[in-house]
Residue, then its C-alpha position, 0 to 999 in steps of 0.5 A: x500500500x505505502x509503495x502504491x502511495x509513493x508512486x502516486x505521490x510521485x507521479x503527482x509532484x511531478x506534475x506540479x513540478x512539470x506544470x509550475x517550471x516556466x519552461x523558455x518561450x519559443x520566441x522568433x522574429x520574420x520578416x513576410x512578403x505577401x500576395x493575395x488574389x480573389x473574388x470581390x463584389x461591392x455591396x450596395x443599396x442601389x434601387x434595381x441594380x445587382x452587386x456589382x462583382x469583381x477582382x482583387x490584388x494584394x501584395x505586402x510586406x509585414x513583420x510577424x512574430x511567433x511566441x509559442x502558438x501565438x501569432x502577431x502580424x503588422x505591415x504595410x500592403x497595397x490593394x487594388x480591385x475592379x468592379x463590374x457594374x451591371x446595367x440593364x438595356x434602356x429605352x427612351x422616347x424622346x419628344x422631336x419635331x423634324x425639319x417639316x414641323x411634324x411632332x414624333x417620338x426619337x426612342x434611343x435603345x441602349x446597350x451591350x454596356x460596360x461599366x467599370x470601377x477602380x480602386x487602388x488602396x494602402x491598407x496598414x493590417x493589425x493582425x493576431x492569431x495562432x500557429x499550431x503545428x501546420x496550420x495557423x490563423x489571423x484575425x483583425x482590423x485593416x485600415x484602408x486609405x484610398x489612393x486611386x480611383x476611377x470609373x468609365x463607362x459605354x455602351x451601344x445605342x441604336x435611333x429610330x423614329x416613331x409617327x402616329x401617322x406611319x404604320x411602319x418606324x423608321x430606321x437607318x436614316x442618318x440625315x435623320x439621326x436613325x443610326x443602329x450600332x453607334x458607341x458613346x462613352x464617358x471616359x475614364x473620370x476620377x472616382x473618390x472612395x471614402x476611408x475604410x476599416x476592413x475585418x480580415x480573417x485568414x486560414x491556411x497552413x503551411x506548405x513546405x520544410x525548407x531545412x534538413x534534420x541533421x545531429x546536433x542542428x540547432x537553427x529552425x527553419x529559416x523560411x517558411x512558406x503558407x497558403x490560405x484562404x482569406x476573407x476581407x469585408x469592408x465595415x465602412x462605407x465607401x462612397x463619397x458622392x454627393x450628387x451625380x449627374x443622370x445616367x444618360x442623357x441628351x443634348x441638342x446642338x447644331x450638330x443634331x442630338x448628343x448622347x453622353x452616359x455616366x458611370x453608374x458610381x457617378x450616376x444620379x443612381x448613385x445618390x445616398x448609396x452605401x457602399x461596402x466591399x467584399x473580397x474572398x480568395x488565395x492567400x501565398x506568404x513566404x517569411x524569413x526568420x531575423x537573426x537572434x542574439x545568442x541563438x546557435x547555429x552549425x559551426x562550419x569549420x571548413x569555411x573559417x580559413x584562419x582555424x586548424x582542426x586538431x580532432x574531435x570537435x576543437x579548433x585552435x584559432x588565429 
């Protein structure tokens, strides 16, 4: 009974001793460089329009330190996305009178548009997680300020004239402005979006074993190679427009009609909208570990040209 007790005495001090010694902390320093590429949509309120969906970039560089499992990372990268936004065919009547005095109605079908928004970023991210064994995570805020933008647009449009007196419509009259097939478009116009705070978060694991397991090898693995998948959604709203012009309009001059159209972002459309962005895509990062002081290496004797080797494992030096 008494031997019974010792060894349970035993096996329990030694778990007090086990969970009460601080054992060193597994501390590393890297620097990471970082390319994201995915899927990304802008999240709006627009009456009749859908999300407009899209492409985005990343690339970066960040410092990241590992201390046990936990995982903090922090740096500098730079973002791009473009965005389609979807328009519907139009069509509108326009009240006329031709060369003769007679009243008709000039209808204007517009479509086969194309719609595209800009955005050019530098988002600073503030990212905490954990590592364990292959597999680790991120979470956290990423401050967006807005470097670039822009927006432009165009479409086909087609002309024909409708008389209450005329059976038939007329068509392919260009001394008439009934023309089919013509293209107006907006040019590339500057596009303000507001500042953004996005909640990242980013699951992955890591792809490779970039060191060799020899006797005695003290250093870890230098480089370490991770890929992920990742999700960016934009808490704030974007956009920064006031009061926009109309979609499409028409002017008449002494050259006949004029048809010009407008971004939708830039669009009376556009009005009080808020807009959010999404992303979802591939994460690829590569890290390189900082030197540490006191940390120790391989010794190479063959490479020091001032040593004698005397056997064993001693060198005399000059």
């Amino acid at each position: 009974m008494k031997k019974y007790l010792f060894i349970v005495s035993m096996l329990a001090w030694c778990t007090c001793a086990c969970a009460f010694t601080a054992l060193a902390p597994e501390k590393a320093h890297f620097v990471s460089l970082h390319g994201d590429l995915g899927y990304s949509t802008l999240l709006h309120n627009i009456q009749g329009r859908k999300p407009s969906p899209g492409m985005n970039f990343n690339i970066g560089v960040d410092y990241r330190l590992h201390y046990n499992n936990f995982l903090f990372s922090a740096g500098v990268e730079g973002l791009y996305e473009m965005h389609s936004n979807p328009l519907d065919a139009m069509d509108f009547a326009l009240p006329m009178v031709d060369t003769e005095g007679d009243l008709f109605n000039m209808h204007v079908i517009v479509d086969k548009s194309s719609d595209l928004s800009h955005m050019v970023n530098l988002n600073i991210p503030l990212l905490v997680g954990g590592e364990f064994g292959r597999f680790y995570f991120l979470v956290g805020p990423k401050v967006s300020l807005n470097m670039y933008g822009a927006a432009s647009s165009k479409a086909e449009f087609t002309t024909y004239g409708e008389y209450e007196r005329y059976y038939d419509d007329f068509y392919d009259m260009p001394n008439h402005q009934f023309e089919s097939g013509h293209v107006m478009q907006s040019g590339t116009l500057p596009l303000k979006w507001n500042m953004n705070v996005m909640a990242h978060l980013e699951l992955g694991a890591r792809v490779n074993h970039m060191y060799r397991r020899k006797a005695f090898r003290l250093n870890p693995d230098r480089i370490r190679m991770y890929l992920a998948l990742y999700a960016d959604y934009g808490l704030l709203n974007l956009h920064t427009q006031g009061s926009g012009a109309p979609a499409f309009e028409y002017r008449e001059t002494d050259e006949g009609v004029k048809f010009f159209i407008q971004p939708m972002l830039l669009s009376t459309m556009s009005d009080n909208a808020v807009i959010n962005n999404l992303s979802i895509g591939i994460k690829y990062t590569i890290a390189f570990e900082l030197p540490q002081r006191g940390k120790s290496y391989i010794y190479d004797w063959k490479r020091d040209q001032n040593t004698i080797k005397r056997g064993g494992n001693q060198t005399i030096k000059f």
